[in-house]
C-alpha positions, 0 to 999 in steps of 0.5 A: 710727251706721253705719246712718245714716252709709251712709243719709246717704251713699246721700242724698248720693249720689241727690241728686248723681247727679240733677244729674249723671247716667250710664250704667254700672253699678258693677263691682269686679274686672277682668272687670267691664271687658269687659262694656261700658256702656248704650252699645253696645261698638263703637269706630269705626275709627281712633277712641279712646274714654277713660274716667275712672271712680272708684267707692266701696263701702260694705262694711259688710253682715256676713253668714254665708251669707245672715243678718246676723251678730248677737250678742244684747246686742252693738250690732255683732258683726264677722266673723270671717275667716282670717289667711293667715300667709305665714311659715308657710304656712298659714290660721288660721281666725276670726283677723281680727275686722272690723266693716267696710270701705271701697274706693275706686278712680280707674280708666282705660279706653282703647279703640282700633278696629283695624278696624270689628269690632276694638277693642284696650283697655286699662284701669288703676286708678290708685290703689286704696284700701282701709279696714278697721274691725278689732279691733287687738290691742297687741303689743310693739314695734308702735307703730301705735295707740299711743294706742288704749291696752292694751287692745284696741280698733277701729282703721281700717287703710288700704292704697292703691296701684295696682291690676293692669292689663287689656289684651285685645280686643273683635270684632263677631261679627255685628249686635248679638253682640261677643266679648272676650277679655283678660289681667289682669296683675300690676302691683299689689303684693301685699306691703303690710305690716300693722300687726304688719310682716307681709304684710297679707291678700291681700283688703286689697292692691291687686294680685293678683300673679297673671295672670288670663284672661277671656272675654266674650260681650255680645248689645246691640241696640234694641226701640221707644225703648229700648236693651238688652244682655245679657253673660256673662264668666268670669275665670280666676285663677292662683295667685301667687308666694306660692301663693295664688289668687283663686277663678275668678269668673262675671258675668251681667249684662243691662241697659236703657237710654233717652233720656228728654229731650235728652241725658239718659238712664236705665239699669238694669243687673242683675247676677249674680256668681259668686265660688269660694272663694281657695285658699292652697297648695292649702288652700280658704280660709274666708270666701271665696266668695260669689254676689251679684245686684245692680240699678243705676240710673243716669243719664248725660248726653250732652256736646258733643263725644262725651262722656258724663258717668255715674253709678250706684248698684249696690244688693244684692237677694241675698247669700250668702257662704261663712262670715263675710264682709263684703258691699256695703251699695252701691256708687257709681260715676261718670265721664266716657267720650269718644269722638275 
């Protein structure tokens, strides 16, 4: 059922993005937004340049290192991963028994030219959601599934809310060669409770709670009819009040872009992402961690006034997690980016 859920999911995706195209390709954490779109990374002087973007990840691939976790008999097996129990201060290792899970965010880019090598920018998701499929287990006094019966049973747990915000600045170093540098701030809240009334897992809530720092370097130019870049950044997490960190995460990407009639464009971006394991009071935790390379097609569409209407799908080539986690199956994003 969930195979041929993500299939017609991934049908209506393509079948959209043909008469609604863009250029970027899917990025999920902060540093994803210094490492600029197909189409180039320089603000004019004086000029802003807004981007309103929402992005869908269907993340219902269960790996164990880099095999699908099957059980034989079993129509689908979940993962097992850690609770981190904030009360008393430790991990619990294959406590939380998930099937899948579904992220969904509406994000805002703003970017200022200061001067015609500098550009300030700012970025911000509004509203940030997500869904796990679990195995829930009936408590005394918990009334959340109540109908699901004695026993225990899949249930759908949702959290939502605003995510942590980005600010930083972008310099042309030369022709074609620009440097970044940001700060991710904790604005997202990090006490979202479960279903039992306790902190939820860090993973599930929309903010870190920590600051995070991130470097980028990203090489662009033009060869023939076709445009390119390639970008590296690096992102370096602190630990938060709650003494846990989210591991420091590396991001490899290169990309190529062409005009192929009037305003319509096609990219395709690749993309190499490192993650170290969170760590949780100075203890490595289990099923964090993971190296993931990934391509993104897309299309986009040029629009009167210095617009650009986009849209991608990012799609896994390699996985490799450390222990039981769940991986994008795909991830989908769109948006609109203008320039005035």
């Amino acid at each position: 059922m969930v195979v041929r859920r993500t299939f017609e999911i991934a049908l209506a995706t393509l079948a959209w993005l043909a008469i609604a195209p863009g250029p970027a390709a899917a990025c999920t954490t902060a540093n994803c937004t210094l490492l600029t779109r197909t189409d180039g990374p320089y603000v004019a002087r004086g000029s802003w340049r807004v981007d309103v973007g929402w992005r869908f990840v269907e993340q219902d691939a269960r790996r164990y290192g880099t095999d699908e976790v099957v059980v034989t008999g079993a129509s689908e097996t979940p993962v097992l991963r850690p609770r981190v129990d904030f009360a008393n201060g430790r991990l619990s290792p294959n406590y939380h028994q998930e099937f899948e899970a579904r992220q969904a965010a509406l994000q805002f880019d703003v970017a200022y030219g200061l001067s015609s090598r500098l550009s300030a920018l700012a970025s911000l998701p509004v509203h940030s959601r997500y869904d796990v499929d679990h195995v829930f287990f009936p408590a005394p006094g918990v009334d959340l599934h109540a109908d699901a019966g004695p026993g225990p049973s899949r249930q759908t747990w949702s959290i939502a809310g605003v995510g942590d915000a980005l600010i930083g600045l972008r310099f042309a170093m030369a022709k074609g060669l620009t440097a970044g540098a940001a700060v991710k701030l904790p604005t997202g809240p990090i006490n979202r409770l479960d279903e039992y009334g306790q902190i939820d897992d860090p993973m599930h809530q929309p903010g870190t709670g920590a600051l995070g720092f991130i470097g980028t370097l990203q090489a662009d130019g033009r060869r023939g009819d076709f445009g390119w870049l390639a970008s590296a950044s690096f992102q370096r997490n602190v630990e938060n009040d709650f003494g846990y960190r989210f591991g420091d995460e590396v991001i490899v990407t290169a990309g190529v872009s062409r005009t192929v009639k009037g305003p319509l464009g096609l990219t395709l971006q690749a993309k190499t992402q490192h993650e170290r394991r969170n760590v949780y009071l100075g203890e490595s935790s289990p099923s964090t961690g993971a190296t993931l390379v990934s391509l993104a097609p897309g299309l986009r569409v040029r629009m009167p006034l210095s617009g650009t209407f986009y849209g991608s799908v990012q799609f896994p080539l390699y996985r490799r997690v450390n222990e039981g986690q769940l991986v994008p199956r795909f991830i989908f994003a769109m948006g609109l980016a203008k320039a005035f």
